[in-house]
N, C-alpha and C positions, 0 to 999 in steps of 0.2 A: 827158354821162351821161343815161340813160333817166330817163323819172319813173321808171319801177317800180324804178328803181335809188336812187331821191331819197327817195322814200315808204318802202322798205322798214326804215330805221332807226324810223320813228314807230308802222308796222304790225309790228313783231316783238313787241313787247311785249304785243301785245292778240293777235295770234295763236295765239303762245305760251303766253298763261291760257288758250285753249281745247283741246279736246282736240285731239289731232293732226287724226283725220280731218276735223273738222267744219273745222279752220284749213285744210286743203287744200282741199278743197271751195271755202270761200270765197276761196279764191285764185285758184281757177277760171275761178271765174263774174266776178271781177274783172278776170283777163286776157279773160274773152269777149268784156267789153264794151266794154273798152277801144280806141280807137283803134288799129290795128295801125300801128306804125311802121316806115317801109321800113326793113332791114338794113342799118348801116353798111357802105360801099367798104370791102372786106376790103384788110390789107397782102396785096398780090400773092406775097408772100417764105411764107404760109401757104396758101398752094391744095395741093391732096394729087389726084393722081389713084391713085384704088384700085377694084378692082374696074370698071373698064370706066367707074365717074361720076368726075366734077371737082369735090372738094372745095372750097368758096372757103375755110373754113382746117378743121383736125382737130378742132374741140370740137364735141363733140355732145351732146342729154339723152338721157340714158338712158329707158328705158321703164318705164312706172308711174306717172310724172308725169301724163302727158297719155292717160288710158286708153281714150279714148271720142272720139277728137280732133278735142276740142272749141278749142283753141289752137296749133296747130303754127305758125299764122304769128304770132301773139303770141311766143312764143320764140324762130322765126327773127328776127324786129326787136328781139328781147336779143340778140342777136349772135351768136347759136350757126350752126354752118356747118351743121349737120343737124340734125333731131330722129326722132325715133322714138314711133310712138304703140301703145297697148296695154299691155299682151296681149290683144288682142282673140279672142273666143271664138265659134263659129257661132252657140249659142244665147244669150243671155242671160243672165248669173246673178251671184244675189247673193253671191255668196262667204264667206267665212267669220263667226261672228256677234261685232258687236262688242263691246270695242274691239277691235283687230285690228291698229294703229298706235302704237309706241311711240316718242317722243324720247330718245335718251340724253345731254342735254345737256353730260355732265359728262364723257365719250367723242364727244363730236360725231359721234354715231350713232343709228341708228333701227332699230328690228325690225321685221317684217313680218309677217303672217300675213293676208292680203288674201284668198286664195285666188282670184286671177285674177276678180276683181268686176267686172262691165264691162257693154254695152248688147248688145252681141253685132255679128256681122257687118254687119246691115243700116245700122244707127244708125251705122258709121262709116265705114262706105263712101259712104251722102248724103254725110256730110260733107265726106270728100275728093273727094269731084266738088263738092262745091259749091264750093272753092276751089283745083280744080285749074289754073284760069286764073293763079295768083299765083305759079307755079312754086316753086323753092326742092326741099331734095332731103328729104323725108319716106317716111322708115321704115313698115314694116308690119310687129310684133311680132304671132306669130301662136302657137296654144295650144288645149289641146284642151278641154274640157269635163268636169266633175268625173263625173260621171254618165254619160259617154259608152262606148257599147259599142264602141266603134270610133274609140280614141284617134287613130292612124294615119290613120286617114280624115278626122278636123276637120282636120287640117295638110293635108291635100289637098283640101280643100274651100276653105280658108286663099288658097291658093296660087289657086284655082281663081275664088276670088268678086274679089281683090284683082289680079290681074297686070295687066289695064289700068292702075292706078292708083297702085301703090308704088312708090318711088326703088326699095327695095330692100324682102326679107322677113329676117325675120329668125326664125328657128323653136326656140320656146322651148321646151328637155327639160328644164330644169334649177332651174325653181321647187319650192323645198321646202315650201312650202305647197297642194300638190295629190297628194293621196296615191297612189304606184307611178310618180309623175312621172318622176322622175330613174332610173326603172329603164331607160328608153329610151334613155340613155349609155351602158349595156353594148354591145359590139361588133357583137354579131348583133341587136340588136333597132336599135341605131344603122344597120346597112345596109341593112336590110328598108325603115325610115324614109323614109331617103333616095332608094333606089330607085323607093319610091312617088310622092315628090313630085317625083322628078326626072322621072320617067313624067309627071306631071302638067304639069309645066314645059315638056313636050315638046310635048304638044295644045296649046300657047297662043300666039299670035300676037306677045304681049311676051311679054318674058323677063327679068325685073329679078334684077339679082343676089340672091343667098340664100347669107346668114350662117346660121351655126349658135351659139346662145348656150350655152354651159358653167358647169358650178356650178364654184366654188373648192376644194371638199372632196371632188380628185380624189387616187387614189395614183397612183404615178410611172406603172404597166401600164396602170393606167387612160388615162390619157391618150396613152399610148402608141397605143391600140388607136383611138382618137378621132382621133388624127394619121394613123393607116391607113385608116380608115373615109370621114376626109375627102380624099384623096388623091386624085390624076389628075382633078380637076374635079367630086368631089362638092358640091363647095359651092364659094362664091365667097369666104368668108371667116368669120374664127372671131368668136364677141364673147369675153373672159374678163376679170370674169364677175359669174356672180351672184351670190347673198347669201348668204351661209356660216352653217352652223349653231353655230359655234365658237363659245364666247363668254369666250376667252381675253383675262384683263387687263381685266375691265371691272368698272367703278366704280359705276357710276350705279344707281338705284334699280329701274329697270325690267327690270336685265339678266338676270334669269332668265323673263322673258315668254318662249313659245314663236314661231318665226317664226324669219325671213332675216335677216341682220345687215346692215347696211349701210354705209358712212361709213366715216369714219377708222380703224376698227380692221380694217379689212378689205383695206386697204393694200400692206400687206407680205405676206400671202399670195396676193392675187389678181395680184401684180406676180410673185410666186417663179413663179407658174403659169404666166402669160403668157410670160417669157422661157423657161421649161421647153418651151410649145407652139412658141414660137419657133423655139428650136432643133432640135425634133423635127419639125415641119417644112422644115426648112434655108430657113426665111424665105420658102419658095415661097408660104406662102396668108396673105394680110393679115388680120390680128389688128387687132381693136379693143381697145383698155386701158379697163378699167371696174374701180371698187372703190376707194372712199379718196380719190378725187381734189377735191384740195378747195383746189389754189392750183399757180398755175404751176412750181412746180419738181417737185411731183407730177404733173402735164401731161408732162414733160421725161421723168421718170422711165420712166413708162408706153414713150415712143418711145422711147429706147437701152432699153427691156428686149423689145421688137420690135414694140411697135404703130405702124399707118401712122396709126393714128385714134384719138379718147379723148374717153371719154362721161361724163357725170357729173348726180349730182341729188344725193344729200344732203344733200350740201356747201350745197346754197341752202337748204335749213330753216333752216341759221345763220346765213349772209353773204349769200342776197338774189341778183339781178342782179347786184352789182356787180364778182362773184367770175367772170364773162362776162368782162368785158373787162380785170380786171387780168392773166387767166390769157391770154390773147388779145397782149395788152402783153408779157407778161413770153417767149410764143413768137415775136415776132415778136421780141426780143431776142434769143433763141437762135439762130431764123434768120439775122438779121444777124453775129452772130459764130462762124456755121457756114457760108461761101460763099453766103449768100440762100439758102437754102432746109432744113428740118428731115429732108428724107431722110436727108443721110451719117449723121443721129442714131441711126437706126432700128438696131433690137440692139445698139448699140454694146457694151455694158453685159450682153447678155443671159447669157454664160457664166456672169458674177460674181453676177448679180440671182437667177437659176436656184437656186442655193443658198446666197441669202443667209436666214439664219435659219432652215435647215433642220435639221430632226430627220435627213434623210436617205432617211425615208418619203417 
């Protein structure tokens, strides 16, 4: 077991009196300084090839964690097979004014209203050359700028300042905290999008795969048109997803703050989506499972409803590191009692998950 996995029962308590954002911060700057511990020998029975890379196993953080990446190889030595950093933004900017971060401890949830807060392009790009020598396979969540005339073009500048440098991009429409954001999911502004940065992808000597990340609070057309839009190699893979406006069933004190949902209640919708994109894709473009995941059997869930890959952060505002490696144990259990390896898992489930707890919208 890691320290940061030993420590994190002593440190919740004192984190948790402080406000959200200041306890992340300081989590920070504590992973910075820490010794980076090499990555445990992944079980062999969890390596994932998707998208052109070699997973050494499917868990990944999700993006927002690490926004300025200042720790990617801190979290790869928690045991995560990838991380993902950002949403990084060409220019710099403070984002929305705080607080801006909510816990729902009582939902094992968080809201968001961040507005894409970051150091901008230059500040994270040092950084991943400064440790591009440590290999490991790091994400580049990319995003446009509040104030920009030229949404379309930050994601092709994205593309343009980072392709030497990222495993993969990952190109974020689907933050609800950047206003007219999510309008770029409609079909004809979705292929305008893509066309540009695939033109961009085109001029560059690497060419890292590129996800495209999707909000949860899609209708059935909608995502239909995003299964079309992404089609015949517009993208190398979907993420679903982000943080839903919903704030159905919640308990906790802060649940009418304005912002993205995140954590456990976001669960069973982002998994209805996923196996919905699944299918409408007929499993041709690899899905990453994000939303809710917060222990191995929701690990499990995500691959039979058709992800090759699954991302997670929330879930460590309550359970820490340790929730790495029990979800890590509990897939390389599944592996073992599915022929060594979690692929036959993939959709298994996706018909049934599709419309499980749907309205039928």
């Amino acid at each position: 077991m890691s320290l940061a996995s030993l420590a994190f029962p002593f440190a919740r308590p004192v984190l948790h009196a402080l406000d959200a954002e200041t306890a992340h911060g300081l989590t920070i700057r504590a992973l910075s300084v820490a010794p980076a511990a090499a990555p445990a020998v992944d079980d062999p029975r969890l390596a994932v090839e998707a998208f052109g890379l070699r997973f050494p196993n499917p868990l990944g953080l999700a993006a927002g964690f690490d926004k300025n990446a200042e720790v990617p190889d801190a979290m790869l030595g928690l045991g995560f097979g990838f991380t993902e950093i950002g949403t990084v933004t060409p220019k710099p900017q403070e984002g929305n004014p705080r607080p801006r971060l909510f816990r729902l401890p009582e939902d094992r949830a968080v809201i968001n209203r961040m507005g894409f807060n970051n150091e901008g392009h230059a500040a994270a790009l040092r950084r991943l050359e400064a440790r591009k020598v440590r290999g490991g396979i790091v994400g580049v969540n990319i995003g446009a700028n509040k104030e920009s005339a030229d949404r379309i073009g930050d994601y092709v500048r994205g593309i343009a300042v980072f392709a030497h440098i990222a495993s993969y991009f990952t190109v974020n429409i689907s933050s609800p905290n950047t206003p007219g954001l999510r309008g770029l999911q409609s079909r004809a502004e979705l292929e305008q999008l893509l066309a540009r940065i695939n033109d961009e992808r085109a001029r560059q000597d690497r060419k890292p795969p590129m996800l495209l990340k999707i909000a949860p609070d899609l209708r059935e057309d909608e995502l239909e048109d995003i299964a079309a839009a992404c089609a015949d190699g517009a993208v190398d893979g979907i993420i679903v997803s982000n943080t839903t406006l919903s704030r159905d069933g919640l308990r906790s004190a802060n649940a009418g703050e304005q912002g993205g949902l995140s954590g456990l209640p976001l669960l069973a919708l982002s998994t209805r989506q996923l196996a919905r994109l699944f299918l409408l894709t007929g499993g041709k473009v690899p899905l990453v499972g994000v939303g809710g995941v917060h222990d191995g059997p929701s690990a499990v869930m995500k691959i039979r409803a058709g992800a090759s890959l699954v991302q997670l952060y929330s879930a460590l505002v309550y359970q820490g590191p340790a929730l790495i490696t029990s979800t890590l144990a509990h897939l390389a259990g599944e592996a073992a009692r599915n022929g060594g390896s979690l692929s036959s898992l993939r959709g298994r489930d996706a018909a049934s998950l599709a419309h499980q707890g749907s309205s039928g919208t």
